[in-house]
C-alpha atoms as one frame of an Amber mdcrd trajectory, in Angstrom:
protein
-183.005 -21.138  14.281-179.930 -19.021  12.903-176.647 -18.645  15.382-174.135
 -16.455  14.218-170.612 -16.875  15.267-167.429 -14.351  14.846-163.897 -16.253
  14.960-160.310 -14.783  14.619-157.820 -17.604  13.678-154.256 -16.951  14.250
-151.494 -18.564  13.116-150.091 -19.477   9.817-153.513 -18.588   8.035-152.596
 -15.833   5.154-151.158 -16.899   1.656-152.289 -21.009   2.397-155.865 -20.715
   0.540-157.514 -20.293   4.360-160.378 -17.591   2.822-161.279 -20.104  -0.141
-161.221 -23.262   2.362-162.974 -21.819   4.725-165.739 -20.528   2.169-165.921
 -23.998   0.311-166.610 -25.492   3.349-169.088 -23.169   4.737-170.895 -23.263
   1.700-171.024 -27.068   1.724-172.361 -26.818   5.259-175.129 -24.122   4.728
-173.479 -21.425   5.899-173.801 -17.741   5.104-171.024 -15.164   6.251-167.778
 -14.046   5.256-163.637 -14.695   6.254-161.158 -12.040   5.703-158.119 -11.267
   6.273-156.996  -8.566   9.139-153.440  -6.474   8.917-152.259  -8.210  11.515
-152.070 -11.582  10.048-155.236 -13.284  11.487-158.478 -14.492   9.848-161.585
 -13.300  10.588-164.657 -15.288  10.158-168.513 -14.536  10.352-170.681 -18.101
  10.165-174.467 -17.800  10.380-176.257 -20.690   9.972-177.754 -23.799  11.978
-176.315 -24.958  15.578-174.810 -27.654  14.191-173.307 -26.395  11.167-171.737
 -23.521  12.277-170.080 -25.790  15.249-169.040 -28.075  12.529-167.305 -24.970
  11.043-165.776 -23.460  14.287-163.916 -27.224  14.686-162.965 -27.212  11.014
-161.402 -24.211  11.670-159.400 -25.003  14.342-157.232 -26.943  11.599-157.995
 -25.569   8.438-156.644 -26.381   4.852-153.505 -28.087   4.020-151.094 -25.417
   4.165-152.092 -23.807   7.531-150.771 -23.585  10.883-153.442 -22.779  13.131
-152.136 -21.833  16.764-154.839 -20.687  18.075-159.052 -19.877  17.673-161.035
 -17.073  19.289-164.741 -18.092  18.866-167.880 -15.121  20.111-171.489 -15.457
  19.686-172.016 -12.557  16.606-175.716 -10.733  18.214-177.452  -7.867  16.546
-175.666  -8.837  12.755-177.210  -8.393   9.472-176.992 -12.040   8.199-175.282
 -12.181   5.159-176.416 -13.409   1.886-173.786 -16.596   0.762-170.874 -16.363
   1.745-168.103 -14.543   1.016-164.063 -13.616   0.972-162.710  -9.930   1.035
């Protein structure tokens, strides 16, 4: 069974490789989806994929790469979403 979950990360997540993290890892996990950055300085994050590896991406998230500050994680169920193909960055 497929969840889908939308996140919005905010913090110090633009300009510290967050998109490419956050893709390497989903990918590694078996997730499909995208991250991208909003005007406003957060990251937004679709993961579709199994329970468990989706969770396991939500609590990756709330840390992120290196170079990131993440202060805080908003974390929605995603219903009635085309499921993406891969995953990707825009």
């Amino acid at each position: 069974m497929t969840t889908c979950r939308r996140s919005l990360i905010c913090g110090r997540v633009q300009g510290v490789f967050f998109r490419a993290s956050t893709a390497a890892r989903a990918r590694a996990l078996g997730i499909t989806g995208w991250a991208k950055n909003l005007p406003d300085g957060r990251v937004e994050v679709l993961a579709c994929g199994p329970h468990e590896s989706v969770a396991a991406l939500v609590d990756w998230l709330r840390q992120g790469p290196a170079g990131a500050r993440v202060e805080s994680v908003q974390t929605d169920a995603a219903e009635d979403v085309e499921i993406p193909a891969g995953f990707k960055t825009g």
